[in-house]
C-alpha positions as CSV (number, residue, x, y, z in Angstrom):
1,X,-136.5,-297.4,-11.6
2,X,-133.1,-296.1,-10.0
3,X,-132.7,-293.6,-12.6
4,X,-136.0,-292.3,-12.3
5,X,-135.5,-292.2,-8.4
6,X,-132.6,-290.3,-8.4
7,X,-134.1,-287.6,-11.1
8,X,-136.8,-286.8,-8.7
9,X,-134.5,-285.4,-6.0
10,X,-133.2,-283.1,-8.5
11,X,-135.9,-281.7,-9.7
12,X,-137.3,-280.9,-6.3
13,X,-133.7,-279.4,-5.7
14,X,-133.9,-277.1,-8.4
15,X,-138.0,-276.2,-7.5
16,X,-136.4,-274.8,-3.8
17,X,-133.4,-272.8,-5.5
18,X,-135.9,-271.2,-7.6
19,X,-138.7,-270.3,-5.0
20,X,-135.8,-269.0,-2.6
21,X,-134.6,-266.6,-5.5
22,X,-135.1,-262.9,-4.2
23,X,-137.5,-261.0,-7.0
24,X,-135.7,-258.5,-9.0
25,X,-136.8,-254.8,-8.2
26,X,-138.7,-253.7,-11.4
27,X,-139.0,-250.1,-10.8
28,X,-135.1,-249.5,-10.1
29,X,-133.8,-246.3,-11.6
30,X,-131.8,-246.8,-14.4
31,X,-129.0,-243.2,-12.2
32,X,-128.5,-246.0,-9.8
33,X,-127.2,-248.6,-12.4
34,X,-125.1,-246.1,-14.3
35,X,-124.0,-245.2,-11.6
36,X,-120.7,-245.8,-10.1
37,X,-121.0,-246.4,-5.9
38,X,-118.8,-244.6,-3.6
39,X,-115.4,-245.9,-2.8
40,X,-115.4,-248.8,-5.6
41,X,-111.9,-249.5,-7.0
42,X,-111.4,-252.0,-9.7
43,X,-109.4,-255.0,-8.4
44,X,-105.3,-254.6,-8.9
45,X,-104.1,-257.1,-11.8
46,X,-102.2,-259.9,-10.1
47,X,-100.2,-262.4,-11.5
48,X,-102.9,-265.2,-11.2
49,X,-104.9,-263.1,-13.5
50,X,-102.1,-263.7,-16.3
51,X,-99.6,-266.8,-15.0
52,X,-97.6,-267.3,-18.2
53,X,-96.4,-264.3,-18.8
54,X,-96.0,-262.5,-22.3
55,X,-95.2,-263.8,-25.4
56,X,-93.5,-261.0,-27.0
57,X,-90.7,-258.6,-25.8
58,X,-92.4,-255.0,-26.1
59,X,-89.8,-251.5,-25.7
60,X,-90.1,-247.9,-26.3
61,X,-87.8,-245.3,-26.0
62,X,-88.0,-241.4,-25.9
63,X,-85.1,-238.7,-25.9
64,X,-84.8,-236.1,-23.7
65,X,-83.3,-232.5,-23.2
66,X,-79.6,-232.1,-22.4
67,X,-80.8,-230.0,-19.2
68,X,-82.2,-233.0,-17.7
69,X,-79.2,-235.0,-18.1
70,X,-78.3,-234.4,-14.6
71,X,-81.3,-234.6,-13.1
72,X,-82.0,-237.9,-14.5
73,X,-78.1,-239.2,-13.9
74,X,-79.4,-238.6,-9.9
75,X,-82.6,-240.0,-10.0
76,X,-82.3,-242.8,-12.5
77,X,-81.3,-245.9,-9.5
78,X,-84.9,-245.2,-8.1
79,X,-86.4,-245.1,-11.6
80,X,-85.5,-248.4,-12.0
81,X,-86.2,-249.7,-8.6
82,X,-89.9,-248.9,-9.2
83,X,-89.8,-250.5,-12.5
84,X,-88.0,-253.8,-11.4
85,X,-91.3,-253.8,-9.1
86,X,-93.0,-254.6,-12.4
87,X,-90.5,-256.3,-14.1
88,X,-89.5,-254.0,-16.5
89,X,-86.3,-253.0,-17.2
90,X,-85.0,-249.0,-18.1
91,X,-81.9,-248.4,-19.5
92,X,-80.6,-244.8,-19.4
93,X,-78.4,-243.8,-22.3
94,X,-76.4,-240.6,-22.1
95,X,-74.7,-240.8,-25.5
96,X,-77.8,-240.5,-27.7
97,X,-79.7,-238.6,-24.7
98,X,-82.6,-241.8,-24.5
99,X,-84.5,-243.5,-22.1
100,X,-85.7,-246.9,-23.1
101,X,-87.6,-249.4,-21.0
102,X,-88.6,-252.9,-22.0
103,X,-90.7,-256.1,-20.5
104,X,-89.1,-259.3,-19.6
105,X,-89.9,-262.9,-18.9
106,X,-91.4,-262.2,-15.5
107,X,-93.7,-259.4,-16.7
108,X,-97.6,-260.5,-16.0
109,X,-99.3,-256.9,-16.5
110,X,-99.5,-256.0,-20.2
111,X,-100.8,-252.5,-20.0
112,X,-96.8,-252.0,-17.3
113,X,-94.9,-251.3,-20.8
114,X,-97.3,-248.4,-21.1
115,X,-97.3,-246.6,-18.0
116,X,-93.5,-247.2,-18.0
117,X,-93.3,-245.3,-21.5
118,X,-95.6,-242.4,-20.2
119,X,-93.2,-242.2,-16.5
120,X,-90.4,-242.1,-19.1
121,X,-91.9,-239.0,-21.0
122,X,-93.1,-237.2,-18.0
123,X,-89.1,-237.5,-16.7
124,X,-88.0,-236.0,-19.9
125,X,-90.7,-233.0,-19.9
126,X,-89.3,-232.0,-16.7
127,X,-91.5,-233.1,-14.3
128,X,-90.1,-234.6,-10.9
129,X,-89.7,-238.3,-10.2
130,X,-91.5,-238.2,-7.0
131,X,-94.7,-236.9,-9.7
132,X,-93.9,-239.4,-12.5
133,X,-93.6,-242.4,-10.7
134,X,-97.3,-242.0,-9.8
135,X,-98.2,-243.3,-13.3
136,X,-97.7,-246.7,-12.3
137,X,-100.8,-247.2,-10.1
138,X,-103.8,-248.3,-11.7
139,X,-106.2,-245.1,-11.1
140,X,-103.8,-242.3,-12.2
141,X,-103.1,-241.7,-15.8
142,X,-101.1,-238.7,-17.6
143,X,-101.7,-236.3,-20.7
144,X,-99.1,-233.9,-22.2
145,X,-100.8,-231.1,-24.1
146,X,-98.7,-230.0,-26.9
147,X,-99.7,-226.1,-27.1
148,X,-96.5,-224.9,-29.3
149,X,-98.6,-224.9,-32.8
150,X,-101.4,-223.3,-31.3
151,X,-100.7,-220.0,-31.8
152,X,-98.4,-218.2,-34.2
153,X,-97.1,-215.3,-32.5
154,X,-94.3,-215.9,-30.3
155,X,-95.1,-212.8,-28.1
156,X,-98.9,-213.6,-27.8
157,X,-97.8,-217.5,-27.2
158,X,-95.6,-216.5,-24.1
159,X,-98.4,-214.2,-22.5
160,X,-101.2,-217.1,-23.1
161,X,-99.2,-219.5,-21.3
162,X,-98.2,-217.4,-18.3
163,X,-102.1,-216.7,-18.3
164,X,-102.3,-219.9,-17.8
165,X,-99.6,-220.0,-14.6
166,X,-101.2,-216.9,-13.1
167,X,-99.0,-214.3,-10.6
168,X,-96.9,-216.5,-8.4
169,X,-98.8,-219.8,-9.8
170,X,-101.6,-219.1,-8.4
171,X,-104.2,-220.0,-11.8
172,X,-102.1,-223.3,-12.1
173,X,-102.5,-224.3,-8.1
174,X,-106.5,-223.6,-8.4
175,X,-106.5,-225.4,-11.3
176,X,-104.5,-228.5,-9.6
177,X,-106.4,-228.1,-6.5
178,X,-110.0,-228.7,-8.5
179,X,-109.0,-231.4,-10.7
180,X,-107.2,-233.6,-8.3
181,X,-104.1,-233.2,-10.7
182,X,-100.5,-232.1,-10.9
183,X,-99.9,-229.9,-13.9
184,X,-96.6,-228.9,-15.0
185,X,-96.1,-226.3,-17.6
186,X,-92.3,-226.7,-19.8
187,X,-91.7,-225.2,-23.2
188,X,-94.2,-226.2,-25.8
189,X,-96.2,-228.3,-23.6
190,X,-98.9,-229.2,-20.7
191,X,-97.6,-232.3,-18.7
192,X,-100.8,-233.6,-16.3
193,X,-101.0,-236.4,-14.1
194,X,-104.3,-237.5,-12.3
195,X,-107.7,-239.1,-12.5
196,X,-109.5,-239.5,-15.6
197,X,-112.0,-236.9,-15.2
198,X,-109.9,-234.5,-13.9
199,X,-107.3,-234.6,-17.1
200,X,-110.2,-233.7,-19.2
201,X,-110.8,-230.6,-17.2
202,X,-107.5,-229.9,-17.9
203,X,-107.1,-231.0,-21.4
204,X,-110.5,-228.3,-21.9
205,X,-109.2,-225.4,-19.9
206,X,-105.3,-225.1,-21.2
207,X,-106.9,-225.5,-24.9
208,X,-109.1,-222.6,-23.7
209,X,-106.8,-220.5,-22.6
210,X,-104.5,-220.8,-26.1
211,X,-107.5,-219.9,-27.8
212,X,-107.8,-216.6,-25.4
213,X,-110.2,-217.1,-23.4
214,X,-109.3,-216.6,-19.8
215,X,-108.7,-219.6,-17.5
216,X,-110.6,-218.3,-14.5
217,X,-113.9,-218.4,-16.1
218,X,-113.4,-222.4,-16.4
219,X,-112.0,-222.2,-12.9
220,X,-115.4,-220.6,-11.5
221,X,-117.7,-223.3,-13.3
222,X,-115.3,-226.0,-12.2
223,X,-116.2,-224.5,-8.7
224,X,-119.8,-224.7,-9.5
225,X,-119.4,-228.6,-10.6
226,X,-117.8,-229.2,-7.2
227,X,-120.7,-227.8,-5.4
228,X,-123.1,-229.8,-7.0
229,X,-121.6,-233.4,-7.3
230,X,-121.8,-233.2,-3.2
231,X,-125.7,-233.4,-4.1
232,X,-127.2,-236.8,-4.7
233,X,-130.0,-235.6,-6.3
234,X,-128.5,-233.4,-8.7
235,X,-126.2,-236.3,-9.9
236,X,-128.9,-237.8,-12.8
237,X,-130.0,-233.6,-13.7
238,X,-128.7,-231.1,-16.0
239,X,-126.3,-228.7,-14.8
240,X,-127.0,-226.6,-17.5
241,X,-129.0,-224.2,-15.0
242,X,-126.7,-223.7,-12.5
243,X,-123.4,-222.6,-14.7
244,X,-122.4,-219.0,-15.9
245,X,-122.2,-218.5,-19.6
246,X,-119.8,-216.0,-20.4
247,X,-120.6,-213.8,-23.0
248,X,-117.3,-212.5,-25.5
249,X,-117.1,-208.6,-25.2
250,X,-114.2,-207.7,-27.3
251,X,-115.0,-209.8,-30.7
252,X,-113.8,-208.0,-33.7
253,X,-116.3,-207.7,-36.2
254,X,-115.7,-208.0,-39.6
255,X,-115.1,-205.0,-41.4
256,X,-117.8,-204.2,-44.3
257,X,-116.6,-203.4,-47.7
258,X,-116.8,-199.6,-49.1
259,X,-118.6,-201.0,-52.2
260,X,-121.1,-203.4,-51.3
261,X,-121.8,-206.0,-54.4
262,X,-125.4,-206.8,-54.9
263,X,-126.3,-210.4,-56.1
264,X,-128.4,-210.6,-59.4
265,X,-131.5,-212.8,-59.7
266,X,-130.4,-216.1,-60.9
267,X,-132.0,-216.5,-64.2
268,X,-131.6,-219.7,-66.3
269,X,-131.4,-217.8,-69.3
270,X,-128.1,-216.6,-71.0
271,X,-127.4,-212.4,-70.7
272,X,-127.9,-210.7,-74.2
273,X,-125.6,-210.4,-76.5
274,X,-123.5,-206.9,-76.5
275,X,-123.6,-204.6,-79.4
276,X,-120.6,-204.9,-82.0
277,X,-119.4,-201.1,-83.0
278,X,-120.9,-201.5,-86.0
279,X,-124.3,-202.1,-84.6
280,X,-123.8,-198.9,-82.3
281,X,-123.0,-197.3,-86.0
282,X,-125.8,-198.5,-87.4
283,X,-127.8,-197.1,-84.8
284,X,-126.7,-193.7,-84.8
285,X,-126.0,-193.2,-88.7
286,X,-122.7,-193.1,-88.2
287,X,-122.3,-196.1,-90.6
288,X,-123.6,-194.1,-93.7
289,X,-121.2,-191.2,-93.4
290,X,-118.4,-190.7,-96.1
291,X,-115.0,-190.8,-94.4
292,X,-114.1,-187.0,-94.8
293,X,-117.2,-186.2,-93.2
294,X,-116.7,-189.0,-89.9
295,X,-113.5,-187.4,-89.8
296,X,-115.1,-183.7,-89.6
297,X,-117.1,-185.0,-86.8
298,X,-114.0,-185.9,-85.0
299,X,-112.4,-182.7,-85.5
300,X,-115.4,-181.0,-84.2
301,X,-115.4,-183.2,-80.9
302,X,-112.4,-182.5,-80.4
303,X,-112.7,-178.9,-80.2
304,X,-115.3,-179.0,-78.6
305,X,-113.6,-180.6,-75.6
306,X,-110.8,-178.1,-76.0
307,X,-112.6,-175.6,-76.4
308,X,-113.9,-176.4,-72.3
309,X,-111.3,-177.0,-70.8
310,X,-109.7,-173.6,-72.2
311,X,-112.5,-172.1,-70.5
312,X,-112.2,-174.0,-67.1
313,X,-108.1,-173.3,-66.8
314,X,-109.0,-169.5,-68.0
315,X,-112.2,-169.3,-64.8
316,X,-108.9,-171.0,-62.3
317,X,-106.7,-168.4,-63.6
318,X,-109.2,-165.4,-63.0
319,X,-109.8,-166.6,-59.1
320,X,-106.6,-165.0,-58.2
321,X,-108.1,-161.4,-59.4
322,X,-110.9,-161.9,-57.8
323,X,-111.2,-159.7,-54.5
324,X,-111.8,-161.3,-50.7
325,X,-115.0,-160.5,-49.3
326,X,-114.6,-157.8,-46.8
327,X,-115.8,-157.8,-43.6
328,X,-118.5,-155.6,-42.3
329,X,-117.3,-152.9,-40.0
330,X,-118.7,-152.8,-36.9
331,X,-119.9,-149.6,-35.6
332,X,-119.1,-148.2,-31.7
333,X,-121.3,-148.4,-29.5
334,X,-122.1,-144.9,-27.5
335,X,-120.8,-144.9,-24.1
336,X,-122.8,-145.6,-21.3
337,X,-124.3,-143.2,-18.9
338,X,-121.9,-144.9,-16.2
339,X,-118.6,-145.0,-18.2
340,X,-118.8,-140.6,-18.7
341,X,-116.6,-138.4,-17.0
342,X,-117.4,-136.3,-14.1
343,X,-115.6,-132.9,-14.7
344,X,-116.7,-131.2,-11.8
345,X,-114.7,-134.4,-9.4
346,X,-111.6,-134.0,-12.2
347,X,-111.2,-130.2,-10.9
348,X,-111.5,-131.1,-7.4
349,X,-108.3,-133.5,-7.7
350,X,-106.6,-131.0,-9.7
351,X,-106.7,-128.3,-6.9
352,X,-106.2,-130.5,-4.0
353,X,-102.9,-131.3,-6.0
354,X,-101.6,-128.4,-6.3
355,X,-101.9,-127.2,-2.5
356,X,-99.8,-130.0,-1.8
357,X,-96.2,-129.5,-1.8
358,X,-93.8,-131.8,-3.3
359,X,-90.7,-132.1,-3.7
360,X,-87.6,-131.5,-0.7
361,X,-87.9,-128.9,2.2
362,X,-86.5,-125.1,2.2
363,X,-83.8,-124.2,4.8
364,X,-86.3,-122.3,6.6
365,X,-88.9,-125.4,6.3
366,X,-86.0,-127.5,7.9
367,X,-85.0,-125.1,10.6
368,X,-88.5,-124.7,12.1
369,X,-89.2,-128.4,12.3
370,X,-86.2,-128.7,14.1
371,X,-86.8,-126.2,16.3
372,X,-90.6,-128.0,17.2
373,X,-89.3,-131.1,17.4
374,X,-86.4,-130.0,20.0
375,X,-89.6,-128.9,22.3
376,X,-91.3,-131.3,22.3
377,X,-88.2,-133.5,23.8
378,X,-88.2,-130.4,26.4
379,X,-91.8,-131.1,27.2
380,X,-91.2,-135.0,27.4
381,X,-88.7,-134.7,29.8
């Protein structure tokens, strides 16, 4: 009787947690589950999630360039203060030109050796401390593009890549300022460090750019994509719409052959067999003839052929006797009725001419124009 008293309590319990259950929407959109809500962040990975610690020692090392030796001598005590954070330790070997870090008995976080072997690899690819030390939060991650096999020619290799820096920087600050990330371009490769989506922006336009195709078409639909994740109605939509495509002007197309091969039929059947020589003989009666008078026939061929090219090298030698063709002469056309000469205006001229006196003046000449020139001071006066 007791135990059957106290079940009834329970079951009446479990009745009223049932009925004050709130229905499940049925008609929720499946956007709003995928979706990710504004200003979520993924709880940081304490020590309580993992109290005892690993059970192995985990270490990786990486060299680095002898023109970062200084840099890193300087920078090296706070490299290790923000790993000691973590408890990991770095060791800094100038010898061998390494950096190795490695987890202790403290460590908790098991993904810490990683990001501790990608801040080591950013610090040897040249990029600052103040950048790399970023890689230890939990939202940030990094990606070095290796672009030195990408293309062969040296010459074509150094213009793509300062394509990719732009006059001044300006292609690489765009670039950083759309993906949230910090990109730093050294030698044969891409260092990145940001969010997720953002390094695949990244990852897709520096491949782009190798492969020649210029970096500021990707920056003008990254633009686009920034426009239209500020709508929440586009989110669940194709984009597809909204973004340029980009059409390749200057492909080289591939150059035809002179003689162009045409593809037979296929037939199952085997082609026919050629005709031996003495089947052609056969055929032409050549097979039946004596041998003095196959060898006539030779003879006579032979003469034949002789016989025209005699005649050709005689018709190239007779060209030079042969003479030009002359040109016709042209006749003279009569002169116009405005082109004749006036006689009558000729004679005119002619006596005009002579009335005038040329030469210099006659004594007497000279004295009389002095004498009329002296009166006509007189008269002035």
């Amino acid at each position: 009787m007791a135990s059957s008293s106290l079940g009834k309590p329970d079951k009446a319990v479990g009745k009223s947690e049932f009925r004050n259950q709130k229905p499940k929407p049925e008609n929720q959109d499946e956007s709003e589950l995928l979706t990710v809500p504004d200003g979520w962040k993924e709880p940081p990975f304490s020590k309580e999630d993992n109290p005892r610690g690993l059970l192995e020692e985990s270490s990786f090392a990486t060299l680095f360039p002898k023109y970062r030796e200084a840099y890193l001598k300087e920078c090296w005590p706070l490299v290790q203060k923000a790993l000691n954070e973590h408890h990991i330790n770095a060791t800094l070997d100038l010898i061998e030109g390494s950096m190795t870090v490695c987890t202790t008995k403290k460590t908790f976080d098991p993904y810490i050796i990683i990001r501790a072997r990608d801040l080591i690899k950013l610090l040897a690819r040249s990029v600052s401390f103040e950048q790399a030390v970023r890689i230890l939060q939990d939202d940030i991650a990094c990606d070095i593009i290796k672009i030195g096999s990408l293309v062969r020619n040296k010459e074509r290799f150094v213009k793509r890549r300062q394509r990719l820096i732009g006059p001044k920087g300006s292609t690489l600050k765009a670039l950083e300022l759309l993906t949230n990330c910090y990109i730093m371009v050294q030698g044969n490769t891409v260092s990145a460090i940001g969010p997720f989506s953002g390094l695949k922006e990244v990852r897709k336009v520096v491949l782009d750019t190798m492969k020649n195709i210029h970096p500021i078409y990707n920056i003008k639909t990254l633009m686009i994509k920034r426009e239209l994740a500020k709508d929440s109605e586009l989110r669940s939509q194709s984009w597809e719409r909204f973004l340029p495509q980009f059409k390749h002007k200057n492909v080289n197309k591939r150059k035809e052959p002179k003689k162009k091969t045409v593809k037979k039929e296929y037939t199952p059947f085997p082609p026919p067999q050629p005709e031996s020589q003495i089947d052609k003989e056969l055929a032409s009666g050549e097979y039946f003839l004596k041998a003095h008078q196959k060898k006539r026939q030779k003879m006579e061929a032979i003469k034949a052929k002789q016989a025209e090219a005699l005649s050709k090298r005689q018709e190239e030698r007779n060209k030079a006797f042969i003479p030009p063709k002359e040109k016709p002469v042209m006749k003279l056309k009569e002169a116009s009725t405005e082109t004749k000469i006036d006689v009558a205006t000729i004679k005119e001229k002619v006596k005009k001419a002579k009335n005038k006196k040329l030469g210099a003046l006659t004594a007497e000449e000279v004295k009389l124009k002095m004498e009329a020139d002296e009166k006509r001071k007189k008269t002035k006066k």
